[in-house]
C-alpha positions in Angstrom: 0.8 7.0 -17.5 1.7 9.9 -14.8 2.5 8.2 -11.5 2.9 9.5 -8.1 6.0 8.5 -5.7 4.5 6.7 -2.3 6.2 5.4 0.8 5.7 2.5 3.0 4.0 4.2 5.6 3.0 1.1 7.7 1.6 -1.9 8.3 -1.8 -2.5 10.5 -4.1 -4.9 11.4 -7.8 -4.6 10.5 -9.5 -6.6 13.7 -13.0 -6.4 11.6 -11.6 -8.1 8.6 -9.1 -10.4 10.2 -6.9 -9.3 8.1 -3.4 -7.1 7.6 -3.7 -3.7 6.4 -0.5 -2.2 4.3 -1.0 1.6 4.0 1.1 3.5 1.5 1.9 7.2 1.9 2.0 10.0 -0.9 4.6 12.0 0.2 3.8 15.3 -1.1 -0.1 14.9 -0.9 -0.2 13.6 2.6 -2.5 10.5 1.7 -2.5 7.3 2.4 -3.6 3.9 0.1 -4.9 1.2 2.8 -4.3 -2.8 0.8 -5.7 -5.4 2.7 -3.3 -8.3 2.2 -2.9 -11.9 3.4 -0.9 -12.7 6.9 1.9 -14.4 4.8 2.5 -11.7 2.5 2.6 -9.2 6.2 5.3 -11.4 7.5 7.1 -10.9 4.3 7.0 -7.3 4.4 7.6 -6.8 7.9 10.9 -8.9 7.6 11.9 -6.5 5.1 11.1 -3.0 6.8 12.8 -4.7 10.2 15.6 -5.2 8.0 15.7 -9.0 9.8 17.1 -12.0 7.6 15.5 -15.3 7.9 17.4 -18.3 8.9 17.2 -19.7 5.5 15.5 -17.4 2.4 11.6 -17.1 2.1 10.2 -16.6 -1.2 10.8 -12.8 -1.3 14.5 -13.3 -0.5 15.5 -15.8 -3.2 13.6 -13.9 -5.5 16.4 -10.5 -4.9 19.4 -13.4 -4.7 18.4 -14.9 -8.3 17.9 -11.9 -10.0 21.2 -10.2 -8.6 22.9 -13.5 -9.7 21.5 -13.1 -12.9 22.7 -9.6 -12.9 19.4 -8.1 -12.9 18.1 -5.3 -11.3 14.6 -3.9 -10.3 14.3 0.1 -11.4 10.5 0.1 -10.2 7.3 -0.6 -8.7 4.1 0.6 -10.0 0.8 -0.3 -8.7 -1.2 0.8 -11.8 -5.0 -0.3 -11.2 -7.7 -1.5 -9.3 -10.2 -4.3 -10.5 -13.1 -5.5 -8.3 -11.3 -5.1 -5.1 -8.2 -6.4 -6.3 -5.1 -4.2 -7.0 -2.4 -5.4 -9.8 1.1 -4.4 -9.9 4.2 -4.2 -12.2 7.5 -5.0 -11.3 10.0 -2.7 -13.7 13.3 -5.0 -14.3 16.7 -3.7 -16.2 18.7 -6.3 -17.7 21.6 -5.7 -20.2 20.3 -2.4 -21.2 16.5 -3.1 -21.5 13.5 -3.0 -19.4 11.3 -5.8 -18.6 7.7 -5.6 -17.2 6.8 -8.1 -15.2 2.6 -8.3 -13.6 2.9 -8.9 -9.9 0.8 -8.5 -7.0 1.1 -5.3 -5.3 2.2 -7.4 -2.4 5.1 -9.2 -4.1 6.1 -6.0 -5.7 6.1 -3.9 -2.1 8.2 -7.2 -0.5 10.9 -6.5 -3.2 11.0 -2.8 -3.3 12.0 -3.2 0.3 14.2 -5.9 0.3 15.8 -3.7 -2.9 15.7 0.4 -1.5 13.3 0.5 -4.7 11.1 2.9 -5.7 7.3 2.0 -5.2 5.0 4.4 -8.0 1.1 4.4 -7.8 -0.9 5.6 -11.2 -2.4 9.0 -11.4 -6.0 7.6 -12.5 -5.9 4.6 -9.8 -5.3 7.6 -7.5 -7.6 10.1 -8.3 -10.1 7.3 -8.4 -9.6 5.6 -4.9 -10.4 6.6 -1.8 -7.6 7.6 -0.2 -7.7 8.7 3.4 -6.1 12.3 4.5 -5.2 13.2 7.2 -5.3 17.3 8.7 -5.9 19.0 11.8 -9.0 19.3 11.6 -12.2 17.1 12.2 -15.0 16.7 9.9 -18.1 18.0 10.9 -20.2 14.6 9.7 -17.4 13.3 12.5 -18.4 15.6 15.0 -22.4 15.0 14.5 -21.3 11.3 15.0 -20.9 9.8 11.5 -19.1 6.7 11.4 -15.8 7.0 9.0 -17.0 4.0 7.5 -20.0 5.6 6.9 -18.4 8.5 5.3 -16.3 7.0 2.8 -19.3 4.8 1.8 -20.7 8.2 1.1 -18.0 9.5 -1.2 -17.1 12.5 0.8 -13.4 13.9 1.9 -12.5 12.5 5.1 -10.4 14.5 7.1 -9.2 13.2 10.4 -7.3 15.1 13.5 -3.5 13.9 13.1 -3.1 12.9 16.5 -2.2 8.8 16.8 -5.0 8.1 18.8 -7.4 9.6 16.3 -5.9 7.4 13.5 -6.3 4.2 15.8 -9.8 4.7 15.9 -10.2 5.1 11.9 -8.1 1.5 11.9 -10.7 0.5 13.4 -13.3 1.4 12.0 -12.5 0.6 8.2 -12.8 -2.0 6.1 -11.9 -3.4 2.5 -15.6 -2.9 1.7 -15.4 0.6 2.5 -12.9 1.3 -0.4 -15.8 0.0 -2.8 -17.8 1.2 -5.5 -21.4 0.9 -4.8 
């Protein structure tokens, strides 16, 4: 399986869905993955990008204390498919000279990677195969004639946005975890 390196980019809120929006960022490509995740699994993650400790460990936290007790480390993080909407995830664990695989969800595996400085990997196929979002300097022109971007990634066609923050803002919030499905 050929993976691609990704970033945490950021983490959003989706005021349509009521829900928390993780986006991803291929490095090299420019792209971003969008994972709508639950509000406890945000607060997880944004502890970890703030670098903040808890006054006593969450799940997340004991998770990284046990396996560094047990002398165990994580090498990687792949999120390797899609199914119905939901994305599944692989946790990569070295222990005494092998590697475990361990299924995870994407959002336990990203809350780790941080807490860790760990590598986070998406699969080639899951990324040629989602709709990703770029971003360029330039508009569309379905944009300009006053397409909705939701209506445009229902519609299977590249969406390119103007780079500027405000632009972005207004994709946020126009988007939601529907708009990422199959038809």
């Amino acid at each position: 399986m050929s993976l691609t390196k990704v970033d945490f980019f950021d983490l959003r809120y989706d005021h349509r869905q009521k829900a928390p929006v993780l986006f991803l960022k291929d490095m090299e490509k420019e792209l971003y993955l969008p994972i709508w995740i639950g509000e406890l699994e945000a607060s997880s993650i944004e502890l970890a990008v703030d670098n903040k400790i808890p006054p006593r460990p969450l799940t997340h936290d004991l998770m990284s204390s046990i396996l560094g007790q047990l002398g165990v480390h994580i090498s990687k993080v792949v999120i390797d498919r899609l199914e119905s909407s939901t994305y599944f995830a692989k946790l990569f664990l070295d222990s005494d000279g092998r590697t475990i695989e361990v299924d995870c969800r994407p959002t336990d595996a990203i809350a780790m990677a941080l807490r860790q400085n760990v590598k986070i990997f998406v699969s080639e196929d899951l990324m040629c195969n989602i709709k990703f979002v770029e971003l360029s300097a330039e508009q569309s022109e379905d944009e300009e004639d006053g397409e909705s971007v939701a209506q445009e990634i229902a519609s299977e066609e590249a969406m390119e946005l103007d780079s500027s923050p405000e632009t972005f803002k207004q994709f946020l919030r126009q988007i939601s975890p529907s708009d990422f499905r199959d038809n």
